[in-house]
Every structure is written in structure tokens, then in C-alpha cells.
N, C-alpha and C positions, 0 to 999 in steps of 0.2 A: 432317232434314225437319221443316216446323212444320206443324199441323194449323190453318188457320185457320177461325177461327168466323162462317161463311157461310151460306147456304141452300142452294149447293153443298156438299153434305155430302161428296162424295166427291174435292174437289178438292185437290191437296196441290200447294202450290208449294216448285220445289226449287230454292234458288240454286244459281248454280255457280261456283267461288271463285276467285281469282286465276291461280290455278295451275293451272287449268282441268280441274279433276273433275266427274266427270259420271255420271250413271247407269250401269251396268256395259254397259249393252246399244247406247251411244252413243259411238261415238269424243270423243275430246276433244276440247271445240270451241275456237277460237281466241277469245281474248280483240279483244271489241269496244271501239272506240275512238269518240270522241264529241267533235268539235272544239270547244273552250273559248275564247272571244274574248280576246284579249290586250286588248283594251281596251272598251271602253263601245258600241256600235256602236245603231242603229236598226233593230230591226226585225231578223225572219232573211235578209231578201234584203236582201244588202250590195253587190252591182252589182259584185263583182270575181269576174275571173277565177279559174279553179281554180288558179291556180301562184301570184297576188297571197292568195288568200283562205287557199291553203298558208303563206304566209311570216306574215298576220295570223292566226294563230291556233297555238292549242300543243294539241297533241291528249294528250289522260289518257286510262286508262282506265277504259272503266266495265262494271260484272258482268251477263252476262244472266243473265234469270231464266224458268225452264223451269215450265210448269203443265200435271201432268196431269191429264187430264178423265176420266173416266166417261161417256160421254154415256148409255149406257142411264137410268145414273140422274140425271143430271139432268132429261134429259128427258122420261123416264118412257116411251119407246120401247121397243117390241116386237118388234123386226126381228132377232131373235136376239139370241145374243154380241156384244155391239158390243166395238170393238177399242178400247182407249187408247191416246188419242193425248198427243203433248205440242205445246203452244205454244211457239215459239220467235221472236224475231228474225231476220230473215235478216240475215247479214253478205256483203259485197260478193263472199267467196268461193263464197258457194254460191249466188251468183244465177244463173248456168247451169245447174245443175242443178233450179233451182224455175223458169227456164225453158221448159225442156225438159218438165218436168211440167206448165206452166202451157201450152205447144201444144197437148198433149197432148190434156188436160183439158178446154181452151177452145174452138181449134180444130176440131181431129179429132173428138174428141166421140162417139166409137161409130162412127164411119165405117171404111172397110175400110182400114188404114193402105195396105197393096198399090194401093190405088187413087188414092191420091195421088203425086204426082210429087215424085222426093227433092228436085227444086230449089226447087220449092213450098215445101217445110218447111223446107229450108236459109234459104232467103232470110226465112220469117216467124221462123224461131226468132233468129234474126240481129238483125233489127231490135228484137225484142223484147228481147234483152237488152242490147241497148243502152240501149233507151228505159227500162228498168227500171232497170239501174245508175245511168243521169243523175238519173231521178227522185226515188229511193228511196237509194241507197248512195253517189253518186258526185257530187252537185253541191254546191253551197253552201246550200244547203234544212236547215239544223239541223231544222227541225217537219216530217220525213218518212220512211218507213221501209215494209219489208215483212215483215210475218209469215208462218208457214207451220203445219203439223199435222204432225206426224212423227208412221207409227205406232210405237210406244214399241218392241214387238219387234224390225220390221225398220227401224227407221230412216228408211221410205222417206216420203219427202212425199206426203203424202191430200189436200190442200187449203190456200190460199194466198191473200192480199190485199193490198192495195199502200194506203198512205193517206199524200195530203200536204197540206199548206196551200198552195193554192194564188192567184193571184192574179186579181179578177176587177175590170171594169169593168161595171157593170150585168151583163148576161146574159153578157158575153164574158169567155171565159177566153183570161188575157194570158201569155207570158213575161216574164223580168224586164226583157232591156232593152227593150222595146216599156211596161214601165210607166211607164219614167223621164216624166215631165213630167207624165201626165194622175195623175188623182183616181183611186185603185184602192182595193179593198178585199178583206184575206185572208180566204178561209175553206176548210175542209177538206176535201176530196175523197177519197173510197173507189174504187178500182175493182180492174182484176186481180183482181177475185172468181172463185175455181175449184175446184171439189171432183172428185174423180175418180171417173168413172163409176160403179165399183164399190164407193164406199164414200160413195154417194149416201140419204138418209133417216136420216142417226142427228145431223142437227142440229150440223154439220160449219160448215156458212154460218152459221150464227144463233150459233154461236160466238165465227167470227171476226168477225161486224159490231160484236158486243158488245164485245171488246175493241178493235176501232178507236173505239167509242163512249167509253169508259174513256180512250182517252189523248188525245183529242179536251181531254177534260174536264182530265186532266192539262195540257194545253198551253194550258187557259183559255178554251179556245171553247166557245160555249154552242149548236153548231150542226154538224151535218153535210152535207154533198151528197153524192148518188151520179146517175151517168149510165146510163139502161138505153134499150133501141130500144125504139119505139113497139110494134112485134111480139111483143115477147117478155112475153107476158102471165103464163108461168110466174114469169118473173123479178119482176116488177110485182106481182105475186099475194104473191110472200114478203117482197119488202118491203115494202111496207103493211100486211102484218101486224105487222113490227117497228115499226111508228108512221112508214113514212114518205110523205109526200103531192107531189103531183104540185105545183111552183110554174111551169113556164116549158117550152116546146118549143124546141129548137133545129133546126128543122127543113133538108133539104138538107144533112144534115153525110155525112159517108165512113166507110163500114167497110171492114176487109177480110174477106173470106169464103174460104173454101174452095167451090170449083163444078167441077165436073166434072175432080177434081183438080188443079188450076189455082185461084192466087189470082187471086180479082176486087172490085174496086174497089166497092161500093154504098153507094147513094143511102139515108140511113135518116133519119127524124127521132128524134131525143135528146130524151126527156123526163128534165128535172130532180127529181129527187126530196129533200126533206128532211127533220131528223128535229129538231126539238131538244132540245137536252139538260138532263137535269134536273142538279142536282147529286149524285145519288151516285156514287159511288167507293168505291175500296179496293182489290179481287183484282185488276183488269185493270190498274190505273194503275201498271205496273212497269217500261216502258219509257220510256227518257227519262231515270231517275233516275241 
């Protein structure tokens, strides 16, 4: 273990080596893999398929690295014993089970799970991990990824974020081949933000923003986005404490909801939020490398 000299005084980051050792109280975790261009290419959206973008590249591997928190003491909270947690990676394997927490989480939300209908949760947890492996673990996206909070004792996931570069035309966010021809411009997007009920107020979120803030910085971008509803004034309320400001409404866009146990389709307007980013660095900027 190295003690780095931070103003997180209680933060210890602990790599984990080749051979994949790991804290006693964590299974071994499988070595992540990080696609490496065989040749010179433009830009991270290379416009090939997964099986063409497989044959143009040679994948190495590269080491995560785990950071445990304190939050009591970082953030100087009262709410008892706070638990340590560790910051992790997510790797493509265990995006079902951050999933699953992230339904959970996001979702359900304190609702009586009994009251929902298992096809309900089939069908959202489905889609969502698809849409999570494409974005985060499974596409041609090298600038994208999902972290998570493991509590250190039991392993289990407390909280999770998804951050990718994404591609934008003025206000519109684009896919790749819809960008080929017009004028687009990358920039980073946060979302899949989710803390678990129970382990809500020890500064869980303000966490994970900082370290999608951190590798933002790592990947060169001087700029964040995040998307929240126009409704959700709780949400709105913590980020703008983190510095971030409202630039744009997308209004008439679709959520899905849980409603009388039953998914439904609603009408929400998306306000744009963003942050920019100063230059520092150091503790977060560990992914990527």
C-alpha cells in the first residue's frame, strides 16, 4: 500500500498486480483489458464494426486500481460509522450484477418490490444491461467506462456511474454512424448515477462525480455534461453544488418509470447541466492508464 499525500488523508490507493491480488476480503478480480490501435487511427470513433474494430486492434493488459475511502472523514459527516468503501472499474463481467443493483437503486427506489411485476423488472433490467455493456464495456468507445463503490467488507455494490464521450451536434446527441458526414463535436457525458438507499448521505455521489471529473481531465477534456429531469429538484440541488449550471433544455424527451407496477413510457424535459474543469489531478486520474 502507498499513503498518498493528499487532503484525503484517509484515502489509501491499492493496486492490484498482474496476477490479480487483491485485498483478503475480495475475490480475485480478473485482469482488465484495454484495446490498443495497431496503427494510427482518428479520433475514438473509428466507424468499424465490433468483429472489424476486433481484427484492428491487439488488446494488452492493463492493472485496476482500487481506492479506499473514509467518507466519514473526508467529509467530515455525522451519520454514524460510515462503511469503507473501495472504488473500482467495472469490467464487462460484472456489469450484471451492477445492473441489477443499478434497478434496484434507480428504479425501485424504496418501492415495495412485491408490488411490482417480475416482467416489469425482467424486461428493465434486460435492456439496461445491454445498453450499459454497449456503452461502457462492449463498444468501440476506448474514452468510456463504469465505475462502482464496493462495500470493502461485504463486497457488495453501494453505488455506481457510467461516464462516456460522447458525440454531439449542437444540442443533439448523435450515434456514430448518424455522425459520418455532418460537423459533430465530442464531449463527456455522466450518467447511471446510483447510490443505494441505505447507504444514502455519507457522500457516496460526490465521490463518484469527482472521479468521473478526474478522468474527464485524464482524457483531455476541459468539460463535463450530465442529464437530469426538469422534476427532480433533489438531483439538481447536488449538482449545482458540485459547480454544475444549467446550459440547454431538451425538452419532450422519454423516460421510463415504474407506475403502478408496470413500466410507462413519460414525457420529461432534460435539462443539460455542466461543469468545467480546472486542471487538477492526481488521486482520481487512475483509469485509462
Amino acid at each position: 500500500e502507498k499513503m498518498y499525500s493528499t487532503s484525503f488523508t484517509n484515502t489509501r490507493v491499492i493496486p492490484i498486480c498482474q496476477c490479480g491480488g487483491a485485498p483478503e476480503s475480495f475475490s480475485a478480480r480478473r485482469v482488465l483489458y484495454t484495446p490498443q490501435p495497431k496503427a494510427e487511427c482518428t479520433g475514438s470513433f473509428q466507424g468499424l464494426g465490433w468483429k472489424a474494430f476486433k481484427e484492428a486492434t491487439e488488446w494488452t493488459p492493463r492493472r485496476q486500481t482500487r481506492i479506499r475511502v473514509r467518507t466519514s472523514a473526508l467529509f467530515g459527516l455525522t451519520r454514524g460509522s460510515a462503511p469503507v468503501v473501495v472504488l473500482e472499474q467495472v469490467d464487462r463481467s460484472e456489469v450484471k450484477e451492477v445492473t441489477n443493483f443499478f434497478v434496484d437503486a434507480f428504479f425501485v427506489n424504496g418501492l415495495e418490490r412485491e408490488s411490482i411485476r417480475e416482467s416489469a423488472i425482467r424486461t428493465l433490467t434486460q435492456s439496461q444491461m445491454r445498453d450499459m455493456r454497449l456503452r461502457y464495456t462492449g463498444g468501440t468507445n476506448q474514452e468510456a467506462l463504469m465505475l462502482s463503490l464496493r462495500e470493502e467488507e461485504s463486497g457488495e455494490v453501494v453505488a455506481c456511474v457510467g461516464l462516456e464521450v460522447a458525440i454531439f451536434n449542437n444540442q443533439e446527441q448523435m450515434s456514430t454512424p448518424r455522425a459520418r458526414g455532418v460537423e459533430y463535436e465530442k464531449r463527456p457525458v455522466v450518467a447511471n448515477l446510483a447510490v443505494s438507499t441505505s447507504m444514502r448521505r455519507y457522500g457516496f455521489a460526490k465521490k463518484l462525480m469527482e472521479a468521473c471529473e478526474e478522468q474527464c481531465r485524464e482524457w483531455g477534456y476541459s468539460e463535463i455534461l450530465l442529464f437530469v429531469e426538469s422534476k427532480n429538484a433533489k438531483a439538481s440541488k447536488l449538482y449545482s453544488k458540485l459547480g454544475y449550471q444549467r446550459i440547454w433544455t431538451a425538452p419532450d424527451s422519454t423516460a421510463v418509470k415504474i407506475v403502478n407496477g408496470s413500466l410507462l413510457d413519460e414525457h420529461v424535459d432534460l435539462i443539460c447541466m455542466q461543469k468545467k474543469l480546472g486542471k487538477e489531478g492526481g488521486l482520481f486520474g487512475l483509469f485509462g492508464r
